[in-house]
PAKOLTOR-352755 format. One record per atom (N, C-alpha, C): residue in one letter; x, y, z; residue number from 0. Coordinates in nm, 4 decimals. Example, Ala and Ser with C-alpha at 12.3 -4.5 7.8 and 13.67 -1.06 7.14 Angstrom:
(A (1.3190 -0.5690 0.7800) 0) (A (1.2300 -0.4500 0.7800) 0) (A (1.3200 -0.3300 0.7800) 0) (S (1.2850 -0.2250 0.7080) 1) (S (1.3670 -0.1060 0.7140) 1) (S (1.2900 0.0030 0.7870) 1) 
***
This chain:
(X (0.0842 -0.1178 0.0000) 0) (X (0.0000 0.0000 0.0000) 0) (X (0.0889 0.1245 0.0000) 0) (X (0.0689 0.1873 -0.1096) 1) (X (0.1505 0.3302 -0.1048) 1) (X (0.0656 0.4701 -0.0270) 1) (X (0.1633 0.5450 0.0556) 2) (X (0.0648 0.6827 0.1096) 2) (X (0.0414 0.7610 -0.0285) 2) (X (-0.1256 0.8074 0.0332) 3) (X (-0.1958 0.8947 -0.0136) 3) (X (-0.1053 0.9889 -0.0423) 3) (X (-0.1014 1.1075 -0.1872) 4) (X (-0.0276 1.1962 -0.1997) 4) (X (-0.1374 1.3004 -0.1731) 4) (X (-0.0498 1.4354 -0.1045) 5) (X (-0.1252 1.5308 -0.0615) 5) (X (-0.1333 1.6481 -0.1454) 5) (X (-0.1794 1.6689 -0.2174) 6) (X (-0.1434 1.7429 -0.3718) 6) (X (-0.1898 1.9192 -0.3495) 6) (X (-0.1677 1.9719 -0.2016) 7) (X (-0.2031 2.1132 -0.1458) 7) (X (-0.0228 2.1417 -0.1029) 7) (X (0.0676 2.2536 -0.1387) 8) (X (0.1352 2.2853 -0.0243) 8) (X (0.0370 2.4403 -0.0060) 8) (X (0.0863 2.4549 0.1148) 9) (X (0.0309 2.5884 0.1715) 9) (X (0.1563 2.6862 0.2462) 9) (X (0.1948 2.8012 0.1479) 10) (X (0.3070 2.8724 0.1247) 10) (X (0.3358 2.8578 0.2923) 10) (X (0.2455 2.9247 0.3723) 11) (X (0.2533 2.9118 0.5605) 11) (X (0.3328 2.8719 0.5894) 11) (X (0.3027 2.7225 0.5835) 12) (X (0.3642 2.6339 0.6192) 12) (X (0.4972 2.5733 0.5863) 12) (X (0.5789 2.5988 0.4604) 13) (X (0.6805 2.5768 0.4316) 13) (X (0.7732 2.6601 0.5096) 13) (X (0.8663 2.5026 0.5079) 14) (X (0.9916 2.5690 0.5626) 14) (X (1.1249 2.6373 0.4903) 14) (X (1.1305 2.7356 0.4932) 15) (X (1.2490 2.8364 0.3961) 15) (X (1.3518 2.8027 0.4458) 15) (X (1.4613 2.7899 0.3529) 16) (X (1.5785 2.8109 0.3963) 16) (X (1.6744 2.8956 0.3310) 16) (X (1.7165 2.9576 0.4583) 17) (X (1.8163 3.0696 0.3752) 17) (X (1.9363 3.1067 0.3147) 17) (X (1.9369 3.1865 0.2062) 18) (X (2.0566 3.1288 0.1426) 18) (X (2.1316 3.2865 0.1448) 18) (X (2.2324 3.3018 0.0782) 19) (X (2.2890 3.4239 0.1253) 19) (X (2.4950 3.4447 0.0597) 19) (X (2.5243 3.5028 -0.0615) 20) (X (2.6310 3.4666 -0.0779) 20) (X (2.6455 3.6585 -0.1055) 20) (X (2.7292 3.6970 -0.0190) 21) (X (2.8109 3.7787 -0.0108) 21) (X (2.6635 3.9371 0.0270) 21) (X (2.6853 4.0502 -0.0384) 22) (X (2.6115 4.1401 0.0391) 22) (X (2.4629 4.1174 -0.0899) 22) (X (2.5453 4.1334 -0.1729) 23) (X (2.3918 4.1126 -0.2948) 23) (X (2.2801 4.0184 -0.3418) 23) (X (2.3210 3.9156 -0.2740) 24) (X (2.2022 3.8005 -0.2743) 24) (X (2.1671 3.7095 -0.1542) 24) (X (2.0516 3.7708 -0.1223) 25) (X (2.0091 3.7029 0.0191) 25) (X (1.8509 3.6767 -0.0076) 25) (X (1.8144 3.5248 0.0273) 26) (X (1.6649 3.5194 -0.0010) 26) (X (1.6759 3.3863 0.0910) 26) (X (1.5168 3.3403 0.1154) 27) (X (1.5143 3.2382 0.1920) 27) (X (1.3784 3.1850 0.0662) 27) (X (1.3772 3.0327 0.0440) 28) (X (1.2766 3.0069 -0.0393) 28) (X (1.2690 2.8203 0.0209) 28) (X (1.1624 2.8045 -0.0781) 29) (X (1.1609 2.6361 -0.0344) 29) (X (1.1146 2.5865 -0.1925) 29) (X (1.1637 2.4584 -0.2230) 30) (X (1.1021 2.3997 -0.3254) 30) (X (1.0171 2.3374 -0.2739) 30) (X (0.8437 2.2779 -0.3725) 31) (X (0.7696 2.2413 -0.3246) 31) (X (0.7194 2.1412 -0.3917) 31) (X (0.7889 2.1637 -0.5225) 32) (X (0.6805 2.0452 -0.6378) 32) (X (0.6689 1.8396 -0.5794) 32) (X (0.8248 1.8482 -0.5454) 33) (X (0.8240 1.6877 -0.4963) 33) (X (0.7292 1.6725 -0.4077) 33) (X (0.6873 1.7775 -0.2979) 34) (X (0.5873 1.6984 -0.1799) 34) (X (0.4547 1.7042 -0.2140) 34) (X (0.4172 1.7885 -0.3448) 35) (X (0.2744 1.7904 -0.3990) 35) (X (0.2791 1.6608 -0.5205) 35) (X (0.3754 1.5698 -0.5610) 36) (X (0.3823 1.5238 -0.6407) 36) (X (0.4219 1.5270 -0.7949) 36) (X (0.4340 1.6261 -0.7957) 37) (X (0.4850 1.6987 -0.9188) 37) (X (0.6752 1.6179 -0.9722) 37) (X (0.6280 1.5998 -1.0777) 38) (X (0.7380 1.5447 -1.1424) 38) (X (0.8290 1.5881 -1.2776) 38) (X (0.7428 1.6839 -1.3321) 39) (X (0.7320 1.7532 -1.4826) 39) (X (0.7934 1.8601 -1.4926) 39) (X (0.7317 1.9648 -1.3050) 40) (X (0.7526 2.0410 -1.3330) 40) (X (0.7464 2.1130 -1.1873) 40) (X (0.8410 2.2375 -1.1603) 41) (X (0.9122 2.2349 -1.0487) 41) (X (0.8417 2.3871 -1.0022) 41) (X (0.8225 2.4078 -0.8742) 42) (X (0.7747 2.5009 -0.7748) 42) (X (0.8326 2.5175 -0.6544) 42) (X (0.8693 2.6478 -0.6562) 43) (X (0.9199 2.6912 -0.5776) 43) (X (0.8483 2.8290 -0.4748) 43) (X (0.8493 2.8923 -0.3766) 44) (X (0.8559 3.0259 -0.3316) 44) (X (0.9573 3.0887 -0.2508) 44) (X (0.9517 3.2026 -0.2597) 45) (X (1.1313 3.2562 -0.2494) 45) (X (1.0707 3.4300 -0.1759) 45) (X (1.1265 3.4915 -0.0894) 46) (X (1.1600 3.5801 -0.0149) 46) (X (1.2689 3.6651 -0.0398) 46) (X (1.2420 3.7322 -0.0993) 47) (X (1.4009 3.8560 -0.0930) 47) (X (1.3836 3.9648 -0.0352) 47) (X (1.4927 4.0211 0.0649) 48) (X (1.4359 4.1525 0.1055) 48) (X (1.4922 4.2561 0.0443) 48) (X (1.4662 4.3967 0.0821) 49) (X (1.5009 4.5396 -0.0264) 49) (X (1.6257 4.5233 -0.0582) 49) (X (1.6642 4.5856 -0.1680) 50) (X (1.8168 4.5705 -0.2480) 50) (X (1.8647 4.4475 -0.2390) 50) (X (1.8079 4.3603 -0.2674) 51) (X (1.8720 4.2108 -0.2669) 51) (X (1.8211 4.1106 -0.3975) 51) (X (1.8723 4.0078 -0.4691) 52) (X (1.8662 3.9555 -0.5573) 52) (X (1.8590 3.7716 -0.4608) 52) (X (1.7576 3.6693 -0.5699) 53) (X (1.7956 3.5894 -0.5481) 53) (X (1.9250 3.4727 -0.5978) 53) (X (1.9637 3.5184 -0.7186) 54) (X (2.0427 3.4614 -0.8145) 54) (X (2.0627 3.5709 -0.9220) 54) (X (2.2288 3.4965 -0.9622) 55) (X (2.2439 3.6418 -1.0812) 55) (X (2.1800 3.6463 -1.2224) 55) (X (2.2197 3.6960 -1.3073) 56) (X (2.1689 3.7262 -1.4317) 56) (X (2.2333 3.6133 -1.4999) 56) (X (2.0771 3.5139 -1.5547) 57) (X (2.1475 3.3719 -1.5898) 57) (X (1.9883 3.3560 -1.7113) 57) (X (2.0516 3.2409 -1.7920) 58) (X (1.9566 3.2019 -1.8684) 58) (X (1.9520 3.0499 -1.9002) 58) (X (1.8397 2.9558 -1.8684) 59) (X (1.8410 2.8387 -1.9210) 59) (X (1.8261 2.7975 -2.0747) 59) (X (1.9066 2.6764 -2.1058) 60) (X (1.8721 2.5896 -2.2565) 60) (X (1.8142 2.5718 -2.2591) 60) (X (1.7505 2.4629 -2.1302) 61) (X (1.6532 2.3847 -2.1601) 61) (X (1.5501 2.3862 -2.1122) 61) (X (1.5252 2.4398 -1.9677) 62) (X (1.4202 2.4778 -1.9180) 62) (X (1.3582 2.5866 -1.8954) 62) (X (1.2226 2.6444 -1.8869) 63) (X (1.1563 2.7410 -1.8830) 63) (X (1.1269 2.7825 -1.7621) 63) (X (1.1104 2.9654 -1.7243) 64) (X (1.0790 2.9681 -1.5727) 64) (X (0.9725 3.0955 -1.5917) 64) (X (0.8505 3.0926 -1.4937) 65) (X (0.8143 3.1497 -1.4571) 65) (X (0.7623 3.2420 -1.3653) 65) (X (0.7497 3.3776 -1.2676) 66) (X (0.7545 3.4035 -1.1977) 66) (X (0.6158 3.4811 -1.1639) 66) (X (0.5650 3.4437 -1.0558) 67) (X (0.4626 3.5097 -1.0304) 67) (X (0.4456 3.5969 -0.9256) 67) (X (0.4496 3.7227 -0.8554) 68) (X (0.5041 3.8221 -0.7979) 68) (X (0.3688 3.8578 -0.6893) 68) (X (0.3711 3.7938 -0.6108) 69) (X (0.2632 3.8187 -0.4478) 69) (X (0.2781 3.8718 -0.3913) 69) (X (0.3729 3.9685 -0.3817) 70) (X (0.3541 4.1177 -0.2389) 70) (X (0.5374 4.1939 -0.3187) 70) (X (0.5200 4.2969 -0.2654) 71) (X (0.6457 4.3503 -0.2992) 71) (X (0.6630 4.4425 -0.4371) 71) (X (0.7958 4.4804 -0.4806) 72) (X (0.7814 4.5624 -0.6257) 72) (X (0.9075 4.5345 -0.6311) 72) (X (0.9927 4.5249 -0.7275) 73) (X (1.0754 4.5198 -0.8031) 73) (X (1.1584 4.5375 -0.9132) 73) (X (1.2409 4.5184 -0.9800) 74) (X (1.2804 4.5470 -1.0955) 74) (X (1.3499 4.4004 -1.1641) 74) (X (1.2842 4.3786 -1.2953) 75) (X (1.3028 4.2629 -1.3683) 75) (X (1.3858 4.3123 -1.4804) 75) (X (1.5058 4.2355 -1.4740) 76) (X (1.6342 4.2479 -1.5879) 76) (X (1.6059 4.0852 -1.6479) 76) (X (1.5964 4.1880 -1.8068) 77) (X (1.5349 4.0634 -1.9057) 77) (X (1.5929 4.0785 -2.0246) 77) (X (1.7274 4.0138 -2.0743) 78) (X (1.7700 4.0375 -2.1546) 78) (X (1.8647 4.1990 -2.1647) 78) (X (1.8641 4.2784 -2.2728) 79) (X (1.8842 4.3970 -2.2441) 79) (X (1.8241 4.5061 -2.1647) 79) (X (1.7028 4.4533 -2.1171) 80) (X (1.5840 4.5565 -2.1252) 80) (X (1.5412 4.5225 -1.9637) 80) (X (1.5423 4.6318 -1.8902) 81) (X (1.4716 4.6132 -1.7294) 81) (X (1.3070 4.6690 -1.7123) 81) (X (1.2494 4.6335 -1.6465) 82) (X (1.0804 4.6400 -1.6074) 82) (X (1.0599 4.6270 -1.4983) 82) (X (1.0089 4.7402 -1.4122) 83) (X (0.9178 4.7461 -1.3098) 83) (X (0.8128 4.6411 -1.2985) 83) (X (0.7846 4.5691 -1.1613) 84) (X (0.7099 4.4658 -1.1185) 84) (X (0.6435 4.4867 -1.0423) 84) (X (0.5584 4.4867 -0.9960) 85) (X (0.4650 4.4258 -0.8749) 85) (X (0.3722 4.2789 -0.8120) 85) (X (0.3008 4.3403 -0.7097) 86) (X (0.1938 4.2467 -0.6968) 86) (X (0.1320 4.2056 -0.8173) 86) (X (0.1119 4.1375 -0.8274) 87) (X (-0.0137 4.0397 -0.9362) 87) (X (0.0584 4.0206 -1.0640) 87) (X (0.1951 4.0526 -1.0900) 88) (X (0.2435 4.0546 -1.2261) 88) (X (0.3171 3.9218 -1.2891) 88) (X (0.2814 3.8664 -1.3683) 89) (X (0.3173 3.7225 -1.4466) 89) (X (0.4564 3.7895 -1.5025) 89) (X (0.5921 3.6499 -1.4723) 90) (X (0.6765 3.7154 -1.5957) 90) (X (0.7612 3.5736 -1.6214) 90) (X (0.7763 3.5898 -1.7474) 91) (X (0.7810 3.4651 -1.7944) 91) (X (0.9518 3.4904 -1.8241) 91) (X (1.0427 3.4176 -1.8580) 92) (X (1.1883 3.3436 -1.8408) 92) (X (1.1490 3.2364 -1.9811) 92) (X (1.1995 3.2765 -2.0939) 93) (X (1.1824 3.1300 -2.1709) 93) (X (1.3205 3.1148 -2.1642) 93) (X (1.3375 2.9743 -2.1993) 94) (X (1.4452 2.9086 -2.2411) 94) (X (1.5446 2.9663 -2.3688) 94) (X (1.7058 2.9874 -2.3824) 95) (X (1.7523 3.0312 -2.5217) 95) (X (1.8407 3.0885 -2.4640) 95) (X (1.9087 3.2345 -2.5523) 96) (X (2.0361 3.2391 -2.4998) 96) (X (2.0460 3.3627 -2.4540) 96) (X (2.1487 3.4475 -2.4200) 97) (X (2.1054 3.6000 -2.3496) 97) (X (2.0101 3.7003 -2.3408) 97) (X (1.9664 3.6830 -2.4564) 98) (X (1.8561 3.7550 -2.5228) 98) (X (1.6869 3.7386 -2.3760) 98) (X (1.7236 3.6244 -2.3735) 99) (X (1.6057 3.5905 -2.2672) 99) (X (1.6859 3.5779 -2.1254) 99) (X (1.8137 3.5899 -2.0826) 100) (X (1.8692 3.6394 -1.9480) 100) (X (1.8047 3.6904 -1.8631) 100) (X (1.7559 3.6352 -1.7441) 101) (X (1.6771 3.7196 -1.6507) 101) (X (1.7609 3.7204 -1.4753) 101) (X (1.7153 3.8714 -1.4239) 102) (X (1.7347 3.8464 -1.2908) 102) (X (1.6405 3.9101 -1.2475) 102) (X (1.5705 3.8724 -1.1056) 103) (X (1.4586 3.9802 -1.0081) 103) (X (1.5379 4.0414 -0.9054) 103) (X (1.5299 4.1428 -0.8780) 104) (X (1.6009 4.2515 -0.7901) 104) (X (1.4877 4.3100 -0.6936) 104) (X (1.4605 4.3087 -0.5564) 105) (X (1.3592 4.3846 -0.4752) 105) (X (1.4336 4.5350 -0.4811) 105) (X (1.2879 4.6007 -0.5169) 106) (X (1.3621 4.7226 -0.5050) 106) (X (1.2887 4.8109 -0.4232) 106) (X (1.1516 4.7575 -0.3291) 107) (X (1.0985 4.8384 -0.2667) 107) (X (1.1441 4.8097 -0.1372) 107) (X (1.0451 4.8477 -0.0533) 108) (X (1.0783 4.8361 0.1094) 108) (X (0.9945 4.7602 0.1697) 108) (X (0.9899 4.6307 0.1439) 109) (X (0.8878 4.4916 0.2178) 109) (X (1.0148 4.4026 0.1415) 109) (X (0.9839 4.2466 0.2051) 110) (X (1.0109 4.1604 0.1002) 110) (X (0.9272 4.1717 -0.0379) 110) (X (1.0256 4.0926 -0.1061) 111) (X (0.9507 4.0575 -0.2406) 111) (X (0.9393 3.8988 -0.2211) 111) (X (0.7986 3.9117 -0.2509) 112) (X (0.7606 3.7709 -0.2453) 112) (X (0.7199 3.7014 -0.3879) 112) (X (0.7382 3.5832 -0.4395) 113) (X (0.6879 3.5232 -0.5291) 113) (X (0.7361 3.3792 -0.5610) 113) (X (0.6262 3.3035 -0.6960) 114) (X (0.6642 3.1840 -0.6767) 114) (X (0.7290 3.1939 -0.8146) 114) (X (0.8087 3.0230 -0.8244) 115) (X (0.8699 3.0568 -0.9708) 115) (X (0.8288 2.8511 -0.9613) 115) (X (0.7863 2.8590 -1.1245) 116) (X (0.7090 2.7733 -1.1551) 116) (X (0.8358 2.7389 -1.3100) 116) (X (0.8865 2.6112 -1.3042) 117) (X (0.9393 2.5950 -1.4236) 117) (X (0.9072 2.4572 -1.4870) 117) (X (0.9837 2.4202 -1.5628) 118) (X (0.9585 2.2714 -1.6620) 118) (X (1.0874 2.1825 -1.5862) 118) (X (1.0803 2.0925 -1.5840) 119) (X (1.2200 2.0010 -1.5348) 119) (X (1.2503 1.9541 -1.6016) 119) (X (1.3643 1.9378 -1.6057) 120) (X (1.4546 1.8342 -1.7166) 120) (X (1.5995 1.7855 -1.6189) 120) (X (1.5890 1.6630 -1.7115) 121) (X (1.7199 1.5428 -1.6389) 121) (X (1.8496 1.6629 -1.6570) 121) (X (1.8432 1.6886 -1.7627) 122) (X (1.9833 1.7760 -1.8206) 122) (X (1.9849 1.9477 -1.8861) 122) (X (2.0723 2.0219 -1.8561) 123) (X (1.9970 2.1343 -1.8738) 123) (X (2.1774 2.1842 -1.8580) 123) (X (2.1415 2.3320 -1.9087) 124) (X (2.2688 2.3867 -1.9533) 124) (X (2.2454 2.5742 -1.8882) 124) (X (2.3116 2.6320 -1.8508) 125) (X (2.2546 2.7693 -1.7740) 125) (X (2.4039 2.8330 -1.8097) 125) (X (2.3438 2.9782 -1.8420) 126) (X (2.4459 3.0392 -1.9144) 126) (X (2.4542 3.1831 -1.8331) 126) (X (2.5338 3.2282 -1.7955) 127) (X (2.5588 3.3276 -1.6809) 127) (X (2.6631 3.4821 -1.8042) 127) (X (2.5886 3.5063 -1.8634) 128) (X (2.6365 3.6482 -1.9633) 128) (X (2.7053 3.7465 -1.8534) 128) (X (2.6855 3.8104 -1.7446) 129) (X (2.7812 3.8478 -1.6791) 129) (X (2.8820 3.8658 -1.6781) 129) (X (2.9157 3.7448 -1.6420) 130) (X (3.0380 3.6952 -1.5622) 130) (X (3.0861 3.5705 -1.6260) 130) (X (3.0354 3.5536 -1.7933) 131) (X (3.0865 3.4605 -1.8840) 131) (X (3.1122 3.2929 -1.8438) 131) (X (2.9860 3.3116 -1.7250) 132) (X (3.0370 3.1265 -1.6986) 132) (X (2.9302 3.0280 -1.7428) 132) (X (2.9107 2.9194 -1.7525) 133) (X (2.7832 2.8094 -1.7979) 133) (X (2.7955 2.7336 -1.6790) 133) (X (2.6891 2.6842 -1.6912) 134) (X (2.6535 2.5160 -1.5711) 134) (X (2.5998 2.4557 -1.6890) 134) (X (2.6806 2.3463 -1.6770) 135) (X (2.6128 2.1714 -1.7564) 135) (X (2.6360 2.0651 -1.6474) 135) (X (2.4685 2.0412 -1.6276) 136) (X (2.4122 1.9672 -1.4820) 136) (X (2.3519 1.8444 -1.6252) 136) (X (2.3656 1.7421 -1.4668) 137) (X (2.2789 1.6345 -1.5530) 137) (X (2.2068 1.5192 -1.4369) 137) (X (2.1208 1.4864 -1.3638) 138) (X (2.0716 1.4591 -1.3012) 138) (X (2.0593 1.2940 -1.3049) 138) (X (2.0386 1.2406 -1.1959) 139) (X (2.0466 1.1126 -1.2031) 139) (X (1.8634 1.0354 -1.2593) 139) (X (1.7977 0.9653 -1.3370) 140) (X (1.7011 0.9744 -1.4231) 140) (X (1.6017 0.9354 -1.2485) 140) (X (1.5001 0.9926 -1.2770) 141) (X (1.4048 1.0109 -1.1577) 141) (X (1.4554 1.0616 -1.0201) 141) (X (1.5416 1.1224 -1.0425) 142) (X (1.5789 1.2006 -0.9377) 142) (X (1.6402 1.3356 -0.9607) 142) (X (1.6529 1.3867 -0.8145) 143) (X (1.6965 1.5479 -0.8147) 143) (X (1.8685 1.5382 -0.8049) 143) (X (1.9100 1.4097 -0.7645) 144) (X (2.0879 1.4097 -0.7314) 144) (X (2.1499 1.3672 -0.8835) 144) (X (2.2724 1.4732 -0.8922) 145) (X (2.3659 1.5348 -0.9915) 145) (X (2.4176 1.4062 -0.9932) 145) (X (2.4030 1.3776 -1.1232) 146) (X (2.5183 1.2481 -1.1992) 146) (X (2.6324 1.3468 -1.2690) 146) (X (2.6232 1.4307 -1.2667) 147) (X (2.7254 1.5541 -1.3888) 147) (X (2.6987 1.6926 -1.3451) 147) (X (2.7994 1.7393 -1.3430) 148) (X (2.7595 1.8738 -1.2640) 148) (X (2.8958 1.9823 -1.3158) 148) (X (2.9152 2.0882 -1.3993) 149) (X (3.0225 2.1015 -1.4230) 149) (X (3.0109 2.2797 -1.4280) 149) (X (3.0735 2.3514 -1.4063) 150) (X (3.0734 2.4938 -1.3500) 150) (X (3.1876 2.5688 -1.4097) 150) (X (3.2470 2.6186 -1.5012) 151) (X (3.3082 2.7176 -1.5719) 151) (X (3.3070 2.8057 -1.6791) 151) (X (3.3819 2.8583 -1.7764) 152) (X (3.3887 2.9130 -1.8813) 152) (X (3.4378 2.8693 -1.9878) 152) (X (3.4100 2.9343 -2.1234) 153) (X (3.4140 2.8976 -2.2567) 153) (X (3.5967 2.8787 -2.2134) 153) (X (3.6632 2.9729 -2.1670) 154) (X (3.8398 2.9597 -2.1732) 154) (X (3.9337 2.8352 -2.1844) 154) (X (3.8116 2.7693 -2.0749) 155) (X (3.8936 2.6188 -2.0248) 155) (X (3.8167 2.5063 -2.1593) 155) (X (3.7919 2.5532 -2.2607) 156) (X (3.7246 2.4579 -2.3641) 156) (X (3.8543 2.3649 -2.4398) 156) (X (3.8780 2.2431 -2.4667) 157) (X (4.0063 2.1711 -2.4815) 157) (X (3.9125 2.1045 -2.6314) 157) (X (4.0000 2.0921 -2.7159) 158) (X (3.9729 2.0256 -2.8495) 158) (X (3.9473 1.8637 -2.8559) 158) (X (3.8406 1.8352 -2.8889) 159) (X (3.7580 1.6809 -2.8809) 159) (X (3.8563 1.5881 -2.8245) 159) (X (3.9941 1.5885 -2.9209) 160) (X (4.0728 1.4333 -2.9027) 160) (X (4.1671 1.4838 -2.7615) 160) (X (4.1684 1.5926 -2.7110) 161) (X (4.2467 1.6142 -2.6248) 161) (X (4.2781 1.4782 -2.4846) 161) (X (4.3412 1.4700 -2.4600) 162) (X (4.3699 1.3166 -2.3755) 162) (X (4.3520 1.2203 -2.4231) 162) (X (4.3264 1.2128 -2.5435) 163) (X (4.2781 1.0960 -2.6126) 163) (X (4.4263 0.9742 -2.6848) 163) (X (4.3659 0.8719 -2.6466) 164) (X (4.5297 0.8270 -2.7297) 164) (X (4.4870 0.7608 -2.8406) 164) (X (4.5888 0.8236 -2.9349) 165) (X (4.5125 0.8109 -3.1462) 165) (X (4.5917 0.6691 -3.1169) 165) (X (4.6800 0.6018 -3.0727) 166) (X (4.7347 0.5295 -3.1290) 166) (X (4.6633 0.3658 -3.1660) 166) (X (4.5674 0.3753 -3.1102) 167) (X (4.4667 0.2640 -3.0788) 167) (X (4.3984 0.2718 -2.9451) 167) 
***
């Protein structure tokens, strides 16, 4: 007999945890999709307070994100182009290459609250225009733990046969 799945989270009740790397990005959030059952596709809610970011200016290959904005105001960097946010405002993150680059920035005086709703995939590629670095992640198949996980820049790129031995 397998347990009943409970297919409600209730934001309340989640437990946040906080994350925090240096003075510009501090947020506390929780993922939620695994305990509602969700397998496809991933949910999260996230807390940032004034002048703070949750993550930098990054763009996925393969997956899509969306953000839906429940208390607070902000400023959305999307590509070249930045936009004022608020309460009730949909903003969508497609998948591709700088052009669709996004970061959320709180820029009022409350937290900024909202959820971010994306697509999952085993393997996925994230491209950081910034600061010129990529992530190529690759997940173990029905799960969230990294079989491949790799974190740098185009610089360190080595030519196909490199280590390779031609001789046979």
């Amino acid at each position: 007999m397998t347990n009943k799945l409970f297919p409600i989270a209730r934001l309340p009740d989640l437990a946040l945890e906080p994350f925090e790397m240096g003075e510009a990005y501090i947020c506390r959030d929780a993922g939620f999709s695994d305990s509602i059952g969700l397998t496809q596709l991933g949910a999260s809610y996230t807390e940032v307070p004034p002048g703070k970011s949750g993550c930098p200016f990054h763009v996925h290959h393969v997956e899509e994100e969306m953000f839906v904005i429940l208390e607070g105001e902000g400023t959305y960097r999307f590509g070249p182009d930045s936009y004022q946010v608020k309460a009730g405002d949909v903003l969508a993150a497609p998948r591709g290459g700088p052009e669709y680059a996004h970061k959320l920035t709180n820029t009022g005086k409350v937290p900024l609250k909202y959820l971010s709703i994306s697509t999952r995939a085993d393997t996925e590629i994230c491209e950081y225009p910034d600061s010129g670095k990529f992530l190529a992640n690759t997940k173990e198949p029905g799960s969230r733990t990294n079989r491949f996980r790799y974190l740098g820049r185009m610089e360190s790129e080595v030519d196909y046969w490199d280590g390779e031995d031609s001789a046979g």
